[in-house]
C-alpha positions as MATLAB code, in Angstrom:
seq = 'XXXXXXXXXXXXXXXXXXXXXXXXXXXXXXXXXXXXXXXXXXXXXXXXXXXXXXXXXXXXXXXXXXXXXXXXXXXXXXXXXXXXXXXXXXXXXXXXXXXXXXXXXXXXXXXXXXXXXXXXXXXXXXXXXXXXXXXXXXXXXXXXXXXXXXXXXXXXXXXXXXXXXXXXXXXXXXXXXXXXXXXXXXXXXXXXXXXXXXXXXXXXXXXXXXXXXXXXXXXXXXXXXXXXXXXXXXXXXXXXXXXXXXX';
ca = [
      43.345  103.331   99.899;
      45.697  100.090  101.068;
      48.515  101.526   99.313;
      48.270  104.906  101.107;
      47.794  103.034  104.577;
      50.497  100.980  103.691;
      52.880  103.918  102.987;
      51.676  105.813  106.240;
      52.643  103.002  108.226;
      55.788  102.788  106.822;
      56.431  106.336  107.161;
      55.640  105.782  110.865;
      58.052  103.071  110.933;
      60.904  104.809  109.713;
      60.398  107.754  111.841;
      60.314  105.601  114.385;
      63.457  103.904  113.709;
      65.023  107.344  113.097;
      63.834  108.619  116.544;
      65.495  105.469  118.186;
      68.863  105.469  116.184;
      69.089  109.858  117.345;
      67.886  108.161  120.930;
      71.631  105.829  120.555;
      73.507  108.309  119.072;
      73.325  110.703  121.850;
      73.741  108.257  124.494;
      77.130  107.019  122.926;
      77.554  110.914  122.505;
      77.293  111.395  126.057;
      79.109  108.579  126.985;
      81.577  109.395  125.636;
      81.914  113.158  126.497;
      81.250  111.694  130.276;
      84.460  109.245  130.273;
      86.553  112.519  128.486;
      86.051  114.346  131.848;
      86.436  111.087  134.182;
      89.750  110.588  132.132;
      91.149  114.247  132.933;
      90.157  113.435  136.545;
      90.467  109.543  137.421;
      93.756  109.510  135.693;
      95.365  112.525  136.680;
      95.292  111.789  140.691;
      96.760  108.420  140.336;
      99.602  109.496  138.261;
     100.368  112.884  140.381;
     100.334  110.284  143.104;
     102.760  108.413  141.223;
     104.994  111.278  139.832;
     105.038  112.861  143.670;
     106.376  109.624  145.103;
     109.518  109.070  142.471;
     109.937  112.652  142.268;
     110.327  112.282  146.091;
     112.104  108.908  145.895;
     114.623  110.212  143.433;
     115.786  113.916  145.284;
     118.678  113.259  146.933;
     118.351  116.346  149.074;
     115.666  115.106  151.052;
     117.668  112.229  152.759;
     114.490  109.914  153.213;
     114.490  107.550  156.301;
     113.728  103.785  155.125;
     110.541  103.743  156.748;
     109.894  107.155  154.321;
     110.650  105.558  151.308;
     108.938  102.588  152.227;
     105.847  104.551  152.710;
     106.303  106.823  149.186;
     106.820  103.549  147.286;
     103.299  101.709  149.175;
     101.689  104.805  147.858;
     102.892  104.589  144.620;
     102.245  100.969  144.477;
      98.877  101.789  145.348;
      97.850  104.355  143.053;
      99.099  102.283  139.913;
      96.625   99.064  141.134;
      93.822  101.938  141.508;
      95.143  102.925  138.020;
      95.599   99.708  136.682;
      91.954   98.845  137.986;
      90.542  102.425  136.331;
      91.740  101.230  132.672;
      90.229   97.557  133.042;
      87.351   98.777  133.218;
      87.415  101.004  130.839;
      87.956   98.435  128.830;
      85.179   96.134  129.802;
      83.016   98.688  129.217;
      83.855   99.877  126.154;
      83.526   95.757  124.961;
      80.321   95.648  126.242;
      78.982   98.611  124.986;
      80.596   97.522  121.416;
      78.103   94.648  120.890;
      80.394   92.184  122.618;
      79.199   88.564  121.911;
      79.160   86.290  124.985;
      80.584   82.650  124.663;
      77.997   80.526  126.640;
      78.522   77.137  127.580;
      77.508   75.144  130.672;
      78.888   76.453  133.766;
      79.446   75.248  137.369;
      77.776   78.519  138.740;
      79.199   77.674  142.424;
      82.492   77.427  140.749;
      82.642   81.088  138.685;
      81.390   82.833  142.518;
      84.131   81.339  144.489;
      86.738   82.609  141.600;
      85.111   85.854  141.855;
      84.990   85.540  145.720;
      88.972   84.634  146.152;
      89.618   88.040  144.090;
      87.182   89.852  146.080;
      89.172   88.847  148.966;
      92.466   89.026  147.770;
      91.538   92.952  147.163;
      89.855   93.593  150.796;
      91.202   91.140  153.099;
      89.732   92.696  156.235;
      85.842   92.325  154.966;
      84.303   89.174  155.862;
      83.066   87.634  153.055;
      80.440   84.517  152.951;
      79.070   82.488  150.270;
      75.412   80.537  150.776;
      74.379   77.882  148.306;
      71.290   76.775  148.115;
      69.511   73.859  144.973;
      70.789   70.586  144.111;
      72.506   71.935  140.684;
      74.258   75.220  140.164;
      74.862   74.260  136.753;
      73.926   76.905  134.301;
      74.236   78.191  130.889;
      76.395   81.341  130.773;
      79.489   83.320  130.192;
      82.046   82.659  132.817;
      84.101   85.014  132.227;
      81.112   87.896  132.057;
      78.979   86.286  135.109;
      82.576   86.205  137.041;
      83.770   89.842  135.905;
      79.958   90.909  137.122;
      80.007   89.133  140.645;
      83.424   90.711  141.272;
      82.661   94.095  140.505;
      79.080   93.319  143.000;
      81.315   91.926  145.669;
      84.027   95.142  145.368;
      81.346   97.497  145.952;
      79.789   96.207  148.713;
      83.024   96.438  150.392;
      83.455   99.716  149.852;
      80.089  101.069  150.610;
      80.154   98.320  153.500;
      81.740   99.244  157.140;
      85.175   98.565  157.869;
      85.583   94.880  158.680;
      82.237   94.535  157.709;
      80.327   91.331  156.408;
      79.623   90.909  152.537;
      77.676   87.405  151.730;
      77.268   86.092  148.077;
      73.995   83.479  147.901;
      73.260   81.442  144.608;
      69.919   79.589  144.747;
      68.425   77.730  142.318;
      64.925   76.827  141.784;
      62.825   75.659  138.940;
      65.273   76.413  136.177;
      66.080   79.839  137.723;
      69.086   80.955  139.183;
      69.760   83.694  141.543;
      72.867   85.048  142.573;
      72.414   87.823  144.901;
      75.277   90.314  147.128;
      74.188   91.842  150.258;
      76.080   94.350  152.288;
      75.791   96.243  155.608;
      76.224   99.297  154.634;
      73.820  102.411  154.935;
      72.067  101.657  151.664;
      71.122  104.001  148.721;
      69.228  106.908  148.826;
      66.039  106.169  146.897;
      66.498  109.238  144.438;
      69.818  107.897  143.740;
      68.401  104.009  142.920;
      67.016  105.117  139.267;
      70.870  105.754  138.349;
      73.087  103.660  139.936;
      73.946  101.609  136.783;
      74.524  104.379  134.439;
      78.230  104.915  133.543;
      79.825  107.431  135.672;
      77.277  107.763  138.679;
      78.759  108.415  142.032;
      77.199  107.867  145.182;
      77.694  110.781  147.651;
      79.980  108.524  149.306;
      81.882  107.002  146.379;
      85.826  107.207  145.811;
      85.139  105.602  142.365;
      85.063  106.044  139.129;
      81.145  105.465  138.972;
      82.160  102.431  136.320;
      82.018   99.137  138.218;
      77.771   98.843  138.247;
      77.830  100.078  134.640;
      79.884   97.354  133.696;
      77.425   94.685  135.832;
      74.723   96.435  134.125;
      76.007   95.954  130.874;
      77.653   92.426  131.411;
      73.705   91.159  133.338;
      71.899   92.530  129.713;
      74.640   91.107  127.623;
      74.118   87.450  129.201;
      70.597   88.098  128.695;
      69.355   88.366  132.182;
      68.527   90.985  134.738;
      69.294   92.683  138.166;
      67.490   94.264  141.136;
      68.487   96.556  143.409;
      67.148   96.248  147.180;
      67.702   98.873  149.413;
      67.750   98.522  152.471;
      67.785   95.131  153.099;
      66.871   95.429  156.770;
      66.277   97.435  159.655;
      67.135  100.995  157.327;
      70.481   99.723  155.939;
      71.971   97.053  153.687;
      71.850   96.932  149.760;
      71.864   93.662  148.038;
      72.214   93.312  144.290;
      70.530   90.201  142.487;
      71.196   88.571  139.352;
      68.417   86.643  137.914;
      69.211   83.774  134.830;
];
C-alpha cells in the first residue's frame, strides 16, 4: 500500500515538474519570438534614421547649408545613442534571463544612486532630479553594478513618462535592516489595467517611445539580487508613479 502511495506521489511530482519546465519553455519561446519583432522594428527606425542622414550628407546635389548638415548629423548622432541604448539592453536582459550570478559584496548604497543619478542626468539634463537620504547607514549587501543598472533604468523612465522639465526624486531609507530605494515621478501615472504588466519584456505604455525593455530589465535585475519592487500609482492627487526597491 506505501509503495503504491509512494509511486503516486512521485508520479505527481514529476508531472508537476513537467508542467513547470512546458510553463519555462514557452515563456523563453515567447520571449524570444517577442524581441524577433521588436528587432525588425526598434532597429530598423534608428538605422533608416541613420542611412537618411549620410545618404543626405553625402549627395552633392543637394548643396546643404551648414546649419543643414549640422542638423542631419545631430539626428544621426541621435538615433545611434537610441541605438546604442536599444542593444545594451538587450544585452542585460538576455544576462539576466541566462541565470546571471550576481557578485555581492558590501556596498555604500548612497554611493551606487548618485552614480546612477549623474547618468540619469547626463541623459536628460532639463529634468530636475533630487536624491533624499534618510538612516544612519546606507551600507548594504548587493550587486553594484545590478542595483546601479536598475536605479538608472527607474530614473530614465520617470523622465520620460514625467513632464518636460519636470521633477524626478530618488529616496533611500533605511530602517531595521531594510533598505528602500524608491523613484517617484510627476507624471500622469499608469492606468491600473496596465499595472499587472508593466515589467514584462516588451510592454508599452500607450504613451511609450520605447522599446518596452528598461522595467523588464529592473524586474529581472530586483529578483536576481533577491529582492522585490512595488509599483504605486498615483502617488498623489491622481498622478505620479513611484517605483520601490525593497532589500
Amino acid at each position: 500500500m506505501m509503495a503504491v502511495q509512494s509511486g503516486e506521489a512521485l508520479e505527481r511530482i514529476n508531472r508537476a515538474a513537467d508542467a513547470k519546465k512546458a510553463a519555462r519553455e514557452s515563456e523563453t519561446e515567447q520571449l524570444r519570438s517577442g524581441l524577433l519583432l521588436s528587432l525588425s522594428h526598434d532597429l530598423r527606425t534608428p538605422l533608416a534614421g541613420i542611412l537618411g542622414s549620410i545618404s543626405s550628407l553625402r549627395e552633392p546635389s543637394l548643396k546643404l547649408k551648414p546649419a543643414a548638415r549640422a542638423d542631419l548629423l545631430e539626428a544621426a548622432e541621435e538615433e545611434t545613442l537610441r541605438l546604442s541604448r536599444y542593444v545594451d539592453d538587450l544585452l542585460s536582459l538576455t544576462r539576466l534571463k541566462s541565470g546571471l550570478k550576481p557578485e555581492f559584496a558590501m556596498e555604500d548604497a548612497a554611493t551606487i544612486a548618485e552614480e546612477a543619478l549623474v547618468r540619469a542626468r547626463a541623459l536628460h539634463p532639463t529634468v530636475r532630479y533630487a536624491i533624499k537620504s534618510h538612516g544612519k547607514s546606507l551600507a548594504i549587501q548587493t550587486d553594484a553594478a545590478l542595483l546601479g543598472q536598475a536605479l538608472f533604468n527607474l530614473l530614465d523612465n520617470a523622465a520620460r513618462h514625467g513632464p518636460e522639465g519636470g521633477a524626478v526624486d530618488l529616496e533611500l531609507t533605511q530602517e531595521r535592516g531594510v533598505l528602500r530605494l524608491s523613484v517617484t515621478d510627476e507624471g500622469n501615472g499608469v492606468d491600473p489595467s496596465m499595472a499587472a504588466h508593466i515589467f514584462d519584456p516588451l510592454f508599452r505604455g500607450k504613451d511609450s517611445a520605447g522599446a518596452g525593455l528598461g522595467l523588464a530589465i529592473v524586474k529581472s535585475a530586483v529578483t536576481v539580487l533577491g529582492a522585490s519592487i512595488e509599483l504605486i500609482s498615483p502617488v498623489a492627487s491622481g498622478h505620479g508613479t513611484s517605483f520601490v526597491i525593497t532589500l
